[in-house]
C-alpha positions as a printed Julia matrix, in Angstrom:
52×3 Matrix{Float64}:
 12.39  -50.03  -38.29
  8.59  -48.8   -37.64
  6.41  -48.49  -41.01
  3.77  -45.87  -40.76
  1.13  -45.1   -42.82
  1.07  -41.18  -44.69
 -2.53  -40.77  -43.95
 -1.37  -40.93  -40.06
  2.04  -39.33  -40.32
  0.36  -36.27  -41.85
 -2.77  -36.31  -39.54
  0.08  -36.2   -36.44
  2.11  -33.49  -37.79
 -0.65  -31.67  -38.2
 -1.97  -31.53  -34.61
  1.58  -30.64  -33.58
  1.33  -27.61  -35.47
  2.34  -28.01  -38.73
  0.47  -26.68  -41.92
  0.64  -27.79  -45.7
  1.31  -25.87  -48.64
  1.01  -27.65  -51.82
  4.18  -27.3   -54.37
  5.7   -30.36  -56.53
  5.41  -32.29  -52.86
  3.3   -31.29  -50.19
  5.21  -29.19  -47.72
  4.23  -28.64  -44.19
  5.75  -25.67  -42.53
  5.79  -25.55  -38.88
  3.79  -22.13  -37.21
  4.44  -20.82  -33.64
  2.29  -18.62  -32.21
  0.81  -17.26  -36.01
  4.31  -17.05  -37.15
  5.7   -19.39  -40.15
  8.97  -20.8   -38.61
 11.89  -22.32  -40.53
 10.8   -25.38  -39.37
  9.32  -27.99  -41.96
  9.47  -31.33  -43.97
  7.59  -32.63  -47.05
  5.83  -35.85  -48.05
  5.8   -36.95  -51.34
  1.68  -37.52  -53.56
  2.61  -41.21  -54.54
  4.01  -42.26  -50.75
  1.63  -44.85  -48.78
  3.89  -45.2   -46.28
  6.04  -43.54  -44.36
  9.41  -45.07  -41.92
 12.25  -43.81  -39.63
């Protein structure tokens, strides 16, 4: 099983389109064209690293 770190997870998700909104975890919803899709996944503040 790979071990990633955040820092690079969120920096990748990020150029694929993905944008964060902060609540109790950061969220990252996934735009399309300017439009907010249903599409999205969350990392928690206290996670270093990230895996499968």
């Amino acid at each position: 099983m790979a071990v990633y770190p955040t820092s690079k997870f969120i920096t990748a998700i990020k150029r694929k389109g993905f944008v964060p909104d902060k609540t109790h975890h950061t969220m990252f919803w996934y735009y399309l064209d300017g439009k907010k899709t249903s599409v999205r996944t969350r990392t928690s503040h206290g996670e270093k690293e990230f895996n499968d």
